[in-house]
N, C-alpha and C positions, 0 to 999 in steps of 0.2 A: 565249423559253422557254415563254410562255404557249400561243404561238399553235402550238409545237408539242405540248404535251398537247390542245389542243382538237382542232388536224389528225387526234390519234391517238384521240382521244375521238370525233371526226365520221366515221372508218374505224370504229369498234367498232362506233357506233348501225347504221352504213351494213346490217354483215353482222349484228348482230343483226335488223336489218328483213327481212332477204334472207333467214335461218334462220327467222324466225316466218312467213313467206310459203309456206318452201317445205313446211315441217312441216302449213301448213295446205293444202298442195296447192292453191294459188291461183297462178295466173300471173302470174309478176312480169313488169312493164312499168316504163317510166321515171316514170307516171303513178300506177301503185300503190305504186310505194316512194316516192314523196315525199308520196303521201295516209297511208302508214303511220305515214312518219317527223313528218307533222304531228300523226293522231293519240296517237304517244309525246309527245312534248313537251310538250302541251294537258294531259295528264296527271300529268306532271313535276315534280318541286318541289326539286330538286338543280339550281342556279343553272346551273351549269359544264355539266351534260347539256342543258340548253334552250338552254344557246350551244353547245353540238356539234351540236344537233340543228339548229339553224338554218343553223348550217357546214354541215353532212351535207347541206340540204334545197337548198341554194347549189351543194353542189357538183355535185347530182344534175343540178337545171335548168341549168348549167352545159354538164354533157354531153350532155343533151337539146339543146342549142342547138348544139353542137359537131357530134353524129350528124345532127341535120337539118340544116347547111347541106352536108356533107358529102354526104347527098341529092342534095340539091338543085345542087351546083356551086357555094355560093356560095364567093367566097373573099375570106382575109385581104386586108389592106393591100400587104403583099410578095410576092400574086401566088399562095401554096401555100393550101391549103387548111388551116381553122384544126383542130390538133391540140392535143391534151392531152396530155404526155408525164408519165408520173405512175408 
């Protein structure tokens, strides 16, 4: 039960960073939402939002690692390329 209010907590931080980005007309990259999402949480003092944000910032490098082998060719264990179904 926990892990899924943080899941949904770490989706909220994700688009609130994605809204403050685009409000500010700043080009989001996979690089600037996870520097956003560090600067919310350094800021933080609501326990549960500094473990979403760090969910959120996990699941970003996540798919930075997902889209670059994807690049690149590299692939899974089983031969496909590693996807994120989500």
């Amino acid at each position: 039960m926990k892990n899924d209010f943080e899941e949904k907590m770490a989706d909220i931080m994700i688009g609130e960073a994605v809204t403050a980005l685009l409000e500010e007309d700043i080009a989001i990259s996979w690089a600037v939402l996870t520097d956003r999402l560090r600067a919310v949480i350094e800021h933080e003092t609501d326990e549960d939002r500094v473990r979403a944000g760090l969910r959120a910032i996990e699941e970003v490098r996540r798919e930075m690692q997902i889209r670059a082998s994807e690049k690149t060719g590299v692939h899974g264990t089983d031969g496909m390329s590693a996807q994120k179904l989500h």
